[in-house]
C-alpha positions as a Markdown table, in Angstrom:
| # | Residue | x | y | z |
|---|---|---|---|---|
| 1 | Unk | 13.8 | -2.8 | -10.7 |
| 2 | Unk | 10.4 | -3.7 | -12.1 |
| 3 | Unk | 6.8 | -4.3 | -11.8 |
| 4 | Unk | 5.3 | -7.7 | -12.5 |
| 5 | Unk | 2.1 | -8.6 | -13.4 |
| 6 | Unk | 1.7 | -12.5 | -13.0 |
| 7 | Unk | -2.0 | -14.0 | -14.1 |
| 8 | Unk | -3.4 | -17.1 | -14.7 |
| 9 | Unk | -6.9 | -18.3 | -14.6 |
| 10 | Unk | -8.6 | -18.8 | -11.0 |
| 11 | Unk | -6.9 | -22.3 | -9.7 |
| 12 | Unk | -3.2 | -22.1 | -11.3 |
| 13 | Unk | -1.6 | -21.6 | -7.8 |
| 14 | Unk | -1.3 | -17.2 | -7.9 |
| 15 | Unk | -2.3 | -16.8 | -4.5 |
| 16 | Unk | 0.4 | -19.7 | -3.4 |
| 17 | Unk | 2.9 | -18.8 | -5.4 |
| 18 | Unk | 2.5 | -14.6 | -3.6 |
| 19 | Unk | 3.1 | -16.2 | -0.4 |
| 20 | Unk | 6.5 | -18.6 | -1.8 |
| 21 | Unk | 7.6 | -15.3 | -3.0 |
| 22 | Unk | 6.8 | -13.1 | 0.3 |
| 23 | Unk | 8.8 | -16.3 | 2.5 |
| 24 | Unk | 11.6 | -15.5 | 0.2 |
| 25 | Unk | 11.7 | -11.7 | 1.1 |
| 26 | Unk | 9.9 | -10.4 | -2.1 |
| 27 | Unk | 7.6 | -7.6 | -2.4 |
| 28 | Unk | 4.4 | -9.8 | -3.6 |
| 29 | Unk | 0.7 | -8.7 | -4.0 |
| 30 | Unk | -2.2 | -10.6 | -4.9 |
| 31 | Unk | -4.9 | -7.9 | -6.3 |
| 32 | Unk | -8.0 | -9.4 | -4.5 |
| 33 | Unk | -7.0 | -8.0 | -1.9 |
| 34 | Unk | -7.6 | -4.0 | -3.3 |
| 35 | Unk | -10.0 | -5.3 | -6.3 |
| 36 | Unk | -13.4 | -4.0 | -6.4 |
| 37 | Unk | -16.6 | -5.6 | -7.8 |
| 38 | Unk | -18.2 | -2.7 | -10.3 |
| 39 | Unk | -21.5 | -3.2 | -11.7 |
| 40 | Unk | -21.4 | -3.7 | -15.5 |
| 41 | Unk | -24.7 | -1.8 | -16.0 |
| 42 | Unk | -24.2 | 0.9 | -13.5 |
| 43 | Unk | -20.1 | 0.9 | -12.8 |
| 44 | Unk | -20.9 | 1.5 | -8.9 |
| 45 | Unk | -19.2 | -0.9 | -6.6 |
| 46 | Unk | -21.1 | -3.7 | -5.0 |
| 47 | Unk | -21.1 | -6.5 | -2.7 |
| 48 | Unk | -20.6 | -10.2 | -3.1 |
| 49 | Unk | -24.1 | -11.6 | -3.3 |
| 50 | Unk | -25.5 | -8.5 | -5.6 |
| 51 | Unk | -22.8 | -8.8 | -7.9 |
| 52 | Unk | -23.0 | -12.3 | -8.2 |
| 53 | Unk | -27.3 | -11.4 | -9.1 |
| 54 | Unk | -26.1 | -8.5 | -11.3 |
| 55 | Unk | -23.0 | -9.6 | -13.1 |
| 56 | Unk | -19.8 | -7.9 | -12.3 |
| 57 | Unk | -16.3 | -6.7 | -13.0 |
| 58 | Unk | -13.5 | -7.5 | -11.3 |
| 59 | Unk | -11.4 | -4.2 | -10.7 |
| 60 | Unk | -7.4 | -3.6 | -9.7 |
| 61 | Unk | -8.2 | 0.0 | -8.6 |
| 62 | Unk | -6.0 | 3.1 | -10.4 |
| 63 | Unk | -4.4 | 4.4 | -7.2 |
| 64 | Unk | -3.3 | 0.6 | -5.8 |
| 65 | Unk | -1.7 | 0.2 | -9.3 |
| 66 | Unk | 0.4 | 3.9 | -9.3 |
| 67 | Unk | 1.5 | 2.5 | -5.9 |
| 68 | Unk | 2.9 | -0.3 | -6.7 |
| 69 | Unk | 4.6 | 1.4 | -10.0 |
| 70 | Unk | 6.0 | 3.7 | -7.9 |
| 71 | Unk | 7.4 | 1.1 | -5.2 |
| 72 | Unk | 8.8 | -0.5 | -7.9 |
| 73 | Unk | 11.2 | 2.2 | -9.1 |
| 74 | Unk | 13.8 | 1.0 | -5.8 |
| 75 | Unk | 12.5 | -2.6 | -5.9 |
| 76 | Unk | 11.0 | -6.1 | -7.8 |
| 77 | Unk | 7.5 | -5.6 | -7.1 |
| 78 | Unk | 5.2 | -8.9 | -8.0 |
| 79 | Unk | 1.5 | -8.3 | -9.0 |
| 80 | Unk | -0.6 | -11.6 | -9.3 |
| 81 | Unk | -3.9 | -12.0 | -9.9 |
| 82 | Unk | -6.9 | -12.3 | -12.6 |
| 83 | Unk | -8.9 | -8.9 | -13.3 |
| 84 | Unk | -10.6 | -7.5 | -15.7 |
| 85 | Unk | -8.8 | -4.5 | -16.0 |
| 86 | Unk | -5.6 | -6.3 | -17.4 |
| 87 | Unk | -5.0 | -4.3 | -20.4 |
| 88 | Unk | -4.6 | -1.2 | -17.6 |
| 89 | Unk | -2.7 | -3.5 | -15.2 |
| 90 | Unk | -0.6 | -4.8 | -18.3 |
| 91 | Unk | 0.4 | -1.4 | -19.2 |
| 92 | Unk | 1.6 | 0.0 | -16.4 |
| 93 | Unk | 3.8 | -3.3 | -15.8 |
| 94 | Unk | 6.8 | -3.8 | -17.0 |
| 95 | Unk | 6.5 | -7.5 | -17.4 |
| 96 | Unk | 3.2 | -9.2 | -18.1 |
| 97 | Unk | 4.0 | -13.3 | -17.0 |
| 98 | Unk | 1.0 | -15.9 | -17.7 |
| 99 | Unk | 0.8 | -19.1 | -15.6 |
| 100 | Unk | 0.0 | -22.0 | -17.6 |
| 101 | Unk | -1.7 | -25.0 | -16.7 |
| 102 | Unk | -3.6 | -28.2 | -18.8 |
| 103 | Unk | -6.9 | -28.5 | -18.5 |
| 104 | Unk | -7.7 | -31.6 | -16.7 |
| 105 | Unk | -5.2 | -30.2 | -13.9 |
| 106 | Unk | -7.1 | -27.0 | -13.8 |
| 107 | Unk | -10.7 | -29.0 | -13.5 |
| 108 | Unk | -9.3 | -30.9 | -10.7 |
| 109 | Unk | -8.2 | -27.8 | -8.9 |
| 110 | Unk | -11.3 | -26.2 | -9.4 |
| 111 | Unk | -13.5 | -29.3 | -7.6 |
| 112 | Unk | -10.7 | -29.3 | -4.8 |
| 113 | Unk | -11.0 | -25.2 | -4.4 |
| 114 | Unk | -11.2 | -23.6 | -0.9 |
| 115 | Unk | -11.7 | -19.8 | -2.0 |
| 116 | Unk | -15.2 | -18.8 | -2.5 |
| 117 | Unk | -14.7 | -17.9 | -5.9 |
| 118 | Unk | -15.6 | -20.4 | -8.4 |
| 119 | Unk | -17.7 | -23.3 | -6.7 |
| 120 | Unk | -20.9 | -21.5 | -8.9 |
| 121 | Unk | -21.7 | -22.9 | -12.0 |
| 122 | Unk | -21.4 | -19.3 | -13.7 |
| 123 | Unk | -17.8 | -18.5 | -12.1 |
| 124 | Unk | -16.9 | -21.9 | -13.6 |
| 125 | Unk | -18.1 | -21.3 | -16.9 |
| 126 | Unk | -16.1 | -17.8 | -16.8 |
| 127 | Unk | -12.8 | -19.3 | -15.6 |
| 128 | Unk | -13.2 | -22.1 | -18.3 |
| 129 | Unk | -14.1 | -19.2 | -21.1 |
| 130 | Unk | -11.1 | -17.2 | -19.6 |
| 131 | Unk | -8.6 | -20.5 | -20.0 |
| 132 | Unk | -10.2 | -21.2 | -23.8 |
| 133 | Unk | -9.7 | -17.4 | -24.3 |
| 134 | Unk | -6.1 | -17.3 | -23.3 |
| 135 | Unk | -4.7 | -20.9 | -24.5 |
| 136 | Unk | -5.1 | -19.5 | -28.0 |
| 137 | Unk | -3.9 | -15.8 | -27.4 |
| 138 | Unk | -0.7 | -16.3 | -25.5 |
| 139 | Unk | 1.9 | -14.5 | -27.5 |
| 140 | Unk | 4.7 | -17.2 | -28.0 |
| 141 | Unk | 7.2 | -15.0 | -27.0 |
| 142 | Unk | 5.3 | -14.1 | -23.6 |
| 143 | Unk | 7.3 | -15.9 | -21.0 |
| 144 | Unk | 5.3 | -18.4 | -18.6 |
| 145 | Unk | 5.2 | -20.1 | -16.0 |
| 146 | Unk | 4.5 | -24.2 | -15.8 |
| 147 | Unk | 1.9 | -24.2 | -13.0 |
| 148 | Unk | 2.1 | -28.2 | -12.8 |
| 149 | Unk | 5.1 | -27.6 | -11.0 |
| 150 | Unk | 5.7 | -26.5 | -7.2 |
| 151 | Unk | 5.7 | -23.6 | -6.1 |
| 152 | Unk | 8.9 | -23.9 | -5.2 |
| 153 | Unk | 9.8 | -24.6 | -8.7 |
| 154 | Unk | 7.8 | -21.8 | -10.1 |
| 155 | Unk | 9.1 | -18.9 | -7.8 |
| 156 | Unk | 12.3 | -20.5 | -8.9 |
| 157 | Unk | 11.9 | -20.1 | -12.6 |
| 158 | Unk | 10.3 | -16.3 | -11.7 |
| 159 | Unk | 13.1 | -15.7 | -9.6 |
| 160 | Unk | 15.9 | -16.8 | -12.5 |
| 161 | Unk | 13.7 | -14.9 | -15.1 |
| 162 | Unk | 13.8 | -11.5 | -13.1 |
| 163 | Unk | 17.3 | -12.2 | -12.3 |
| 164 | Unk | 18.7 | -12.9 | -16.1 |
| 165 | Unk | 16.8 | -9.4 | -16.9 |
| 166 | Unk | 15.0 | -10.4 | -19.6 |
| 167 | Unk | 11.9 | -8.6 | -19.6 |
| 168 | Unk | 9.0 | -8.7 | -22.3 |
| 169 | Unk | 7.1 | -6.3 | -22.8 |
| 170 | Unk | 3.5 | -7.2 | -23.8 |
């Protein structure tokens, strides 16, 4: 049994591929849902619209993480989501996954967006910097996911990684 932490820059299908995995019985979390917005200059927590004045960082909280690392000792336990903590996150996994996707699909999913997050210019500019970032520091041995496919395809190939045992560790 493991701990997976699946990322990908805001629009590669995370949150949609949580819920595939959860209507096929899987333990599945997608960390906005415990993240916390911290204050860069001050490291308090704040809300939405002062962050968004102030600058921010987007925080998977300690204590959510040692839950899920313990939950995952008598189960598969999925993790997805884009944080800024991921070098914590990353560590305590034991499987780091990245969800790839080109550029000109990403864009696309961006303009056609629903969530909140990223319809400002400077959330844009940060998922773009974030996908520049990563295209060139993915580890070729890292195993990824093909986000141009379904999602049924995806949690497939997830689903046939976890299964064949293979884990990377990052």
């Amino acid at each position: 049994m493991a701990l997976y932490f699946i990322s990908g820059v805001s629009g590669t299908g995370k949150t949609t591929l949580m819920h595939e995995l959860r209507s096929r019985g899987k333990e599945a979390h997608d960390t906005d849902v415990d993240c916390i917005r911290r204050s860069k200059q001050t490291g308090e927590s704040l809300n939405y619209d002062r962050a968004k004045i102030e600058g921010y960082e987007w925080i998977y909280p300690t204590e959510s993480l040692k839950k899920l690392k313990t939950q995952s000792s008598t189960k598969d336990v999925f993790l997805l989501g884009s944080i800024d903590n991921f070098h914590e996150v990353i560590a305590a996994a034991d499987e780091y996954i990245w969800m790839t996707i080109p550029l000109d699909l990403l864009t696309e999913r961006l303009d056609k967006r629903t969530k909140q997050y990223g319809k400002s210019d400077s959330e844009r500019k940060s998922i773009l910097a974030l996908y520049k970032e990563m295209s060139v520091a993915i580890n070729p041995e890292l195993f990824t996911l093909d986000a141009t496919k379904s999602v049924e395809s995806i949690a497939d190939d997830l689903l046939d990684h976890v299964e064949n045992g293979s884990i990377y560790h990052a």
